[in-house]
N, C-alpha and C positions, 0 to 999 in steps of 0.2 A: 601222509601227503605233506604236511607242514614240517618234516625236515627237510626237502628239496626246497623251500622257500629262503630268503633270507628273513634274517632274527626280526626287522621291521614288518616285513609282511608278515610271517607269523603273530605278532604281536596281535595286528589289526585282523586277522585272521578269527584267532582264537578270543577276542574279545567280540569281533560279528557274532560268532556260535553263544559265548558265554555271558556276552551282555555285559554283567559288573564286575572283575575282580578286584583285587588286590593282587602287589607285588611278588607277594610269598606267593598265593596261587598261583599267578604266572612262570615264576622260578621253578616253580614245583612241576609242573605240566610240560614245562619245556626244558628243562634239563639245565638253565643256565644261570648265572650266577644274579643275585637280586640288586648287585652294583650294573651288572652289564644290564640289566633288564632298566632301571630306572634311567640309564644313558639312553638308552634309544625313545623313551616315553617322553622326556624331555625335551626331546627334537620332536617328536610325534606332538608335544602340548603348542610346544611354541609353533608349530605350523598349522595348531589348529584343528586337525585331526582326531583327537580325545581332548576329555574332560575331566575334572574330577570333583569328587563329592568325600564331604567327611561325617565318619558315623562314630557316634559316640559310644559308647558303651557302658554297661553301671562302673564296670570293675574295668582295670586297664590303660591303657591309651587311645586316644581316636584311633579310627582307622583310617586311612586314603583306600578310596573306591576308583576306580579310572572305570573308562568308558567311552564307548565313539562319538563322537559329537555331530552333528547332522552334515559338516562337512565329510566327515570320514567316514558316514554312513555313506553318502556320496561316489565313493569312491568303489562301491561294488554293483553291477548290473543290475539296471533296471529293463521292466520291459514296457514303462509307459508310451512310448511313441506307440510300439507296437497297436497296443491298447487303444490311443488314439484314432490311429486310422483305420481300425477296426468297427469303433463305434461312427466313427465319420462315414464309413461305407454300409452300415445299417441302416443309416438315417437316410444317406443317398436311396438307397432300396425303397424304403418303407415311404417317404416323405417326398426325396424327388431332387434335382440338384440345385432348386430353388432353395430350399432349407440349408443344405449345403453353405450357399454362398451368403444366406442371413447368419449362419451363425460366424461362418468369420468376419464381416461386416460388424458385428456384436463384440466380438473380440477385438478390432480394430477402433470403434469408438471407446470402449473400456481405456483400453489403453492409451491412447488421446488423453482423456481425462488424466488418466493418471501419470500420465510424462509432463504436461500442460502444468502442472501443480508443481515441478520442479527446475521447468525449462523459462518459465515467464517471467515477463522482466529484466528478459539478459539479452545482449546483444547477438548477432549473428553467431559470433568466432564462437562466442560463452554458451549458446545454446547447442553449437556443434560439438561441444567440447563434453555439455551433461550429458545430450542424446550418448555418448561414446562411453562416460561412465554407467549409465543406463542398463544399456544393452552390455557393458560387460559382465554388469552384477547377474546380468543372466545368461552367462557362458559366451557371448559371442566372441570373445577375443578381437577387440578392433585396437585398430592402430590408423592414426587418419593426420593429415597436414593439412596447410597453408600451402596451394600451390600458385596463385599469383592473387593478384590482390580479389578480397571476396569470392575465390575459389577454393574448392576443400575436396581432397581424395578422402573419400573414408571406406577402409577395406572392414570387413567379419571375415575372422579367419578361421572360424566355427558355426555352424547352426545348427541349436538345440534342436530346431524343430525338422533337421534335417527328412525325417523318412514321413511327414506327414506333407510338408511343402514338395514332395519328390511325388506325392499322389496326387495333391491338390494346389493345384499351381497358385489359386488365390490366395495362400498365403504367404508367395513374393509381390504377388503388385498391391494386396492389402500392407503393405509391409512400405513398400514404395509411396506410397497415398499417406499412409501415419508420419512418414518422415517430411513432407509436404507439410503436413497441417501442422506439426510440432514445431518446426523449424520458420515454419512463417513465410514458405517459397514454393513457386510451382518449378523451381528449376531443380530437380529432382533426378537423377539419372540414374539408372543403374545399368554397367557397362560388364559385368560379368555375374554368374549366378553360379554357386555351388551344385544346383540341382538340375544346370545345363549344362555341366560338363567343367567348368569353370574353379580352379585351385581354391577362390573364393568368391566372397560376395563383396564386388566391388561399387563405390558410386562415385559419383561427382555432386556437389552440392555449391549453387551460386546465389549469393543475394539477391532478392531482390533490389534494383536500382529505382534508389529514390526519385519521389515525384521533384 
């Protein structure tokens, strides 16, 4: 299977099954030269992808060990959403859809707090601007403006939680309400959604106007 790959996916490949090698291992396994194999690890390190560890030995030289690193673990199929709304529609079952809607209410103050601790103290535009690195440190891919004065587009052009918010809708308008309470405004919009058919997930966000 891993000769129809290119020499990169291989790489990551055969380090998912193998876990630690070395250069020589890898060279050896895959047939290719241990110049061309440390050219592509290189680009692999600097992007973040693997890691490396060095082992000493009594007799010898260290060794370099490579290895995925939790972004490049990343990078192969998971199936937690699945898992999520799995367990979401047990507890529906068993519990009722009241439980349903406390535990993402639970989720949503969690998260408050913990956006609150790095949004506070900053002006509108500045809190627009964390909320955006926030959410992209967790995949949402935003990109957002200045569209007239104290007006602000801010689109997600991912959601992680796509196939659980596609089941349970209270995790867009819990989603809408966090952005309210972080941001310090009831002017809050969201004028497209991913999970209504929508390219993305877009909003409008306006200051409030001072007393």
């Amino acid at each position: 299977m891993l000769e129809h790959m290119s020499t990169r996916d291989q790489l990551l490949n055969l380090l998912k099954t193998e876990k630690r090698l070395t250069v020589t291992e890898m060279s050896s396994q895959l047939g290719i030269t241990g110049m061309a194999i440390r050219r592509h690890l290189n680009n692999l390190e600097r992007e973040g992808y693997i890691q490396t560890s060095i082992v000493r030995k009594n007799m010898g030289r260290p060794v370099q060990i490579f290895s995925l690193s939790q972004k490049g673990e990343n990078l192969f199929p998971k199936s937690y959403a699945n898992i999520a709304v799995e367990f979401l529609e047990d507890i529906e079952a068993m519990k009722g859809q009241e439980l349903v809607a406390a535990l993402f209410q639970n989720r949503e103050a969690r998260l408050e707090e913990k956006y609150k601790q790095r949004i506070k103290s900053k002006t509108f535009i500045g809190r627009v601007a964390e909320l955006a690195e926030i959410q992209n440190e967790s995949g949402y891919m935003v990109n957002w403006k200045e569209t007239s004065n104290g007006v602000f587009e801010f689109i997600e052009h991912n959601c992680p939680i796509y196939d659980v918010a596609s089941k349970y809708n209270q995790a867009c308008s819990c989603e809408v309400s966090l952005f309210k309470k972080v941001l310090q405004t009831g002017n809050v919009e969201q004028i497209h959604c991913m999970v209504k058919g929508g390219d993305a997930c877009q909003y409008v966000f306006k200051a409030e106007k001072e007393a």
